[in-house]
C-alpha positions, 0 to 999 in steps of 0.5 A: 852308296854305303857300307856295311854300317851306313846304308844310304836310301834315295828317292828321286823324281824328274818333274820336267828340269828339276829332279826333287829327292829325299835321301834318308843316311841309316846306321846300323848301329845308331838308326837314322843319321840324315832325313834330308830333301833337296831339288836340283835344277837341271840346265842344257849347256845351251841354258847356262851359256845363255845366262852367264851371257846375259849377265854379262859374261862371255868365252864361255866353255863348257866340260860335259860329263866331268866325272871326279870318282873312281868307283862305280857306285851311285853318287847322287847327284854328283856322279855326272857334273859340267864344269863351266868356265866363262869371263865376265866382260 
């Protein structure tokens, strides 16, 4: 994902349910805007629902693959989201 002025530059890897990523965002006017490394856990449906019960929630509902962008470019790890909904006892 960029432009023509700002390229952006991922590195992900998949280590069983976490995906580790170093993302670099370059100008080419100014060079380097962001160095950044973030890891994002990953959870089935069947995981979360689990959680939110034993914390103490219940009618959970669950919305796979919520998209929020028109274009079909790369969004990270924002392209494909759940959306969950659930109520607390």
């Amino acid at each position: 994902m960029g432009n023509e002025e700002i390229l952006v530059c991922r590195q992900r890897n998949l280590d069983e349910d976490i995906i580790y990523c170093r993302e670099l965002v370059i100008s080419k006017t100014e060079g380097l805007i962001r160095d950044a490394n973030y890891c994002t856990h990953l959870y089935s449906p069947e995981q979360i629902t689990k959680m939110l019960k034993a914390s103490g929630f219940d009618s959970v509902t669950i919305q796979k693959d919520f998209v929020s962008h028109s274009e079909k470019v790369d969004y990270g790890m924002m392209t494909n989201r759940m959306i969950v909904i659930a109520n607390k006892k």
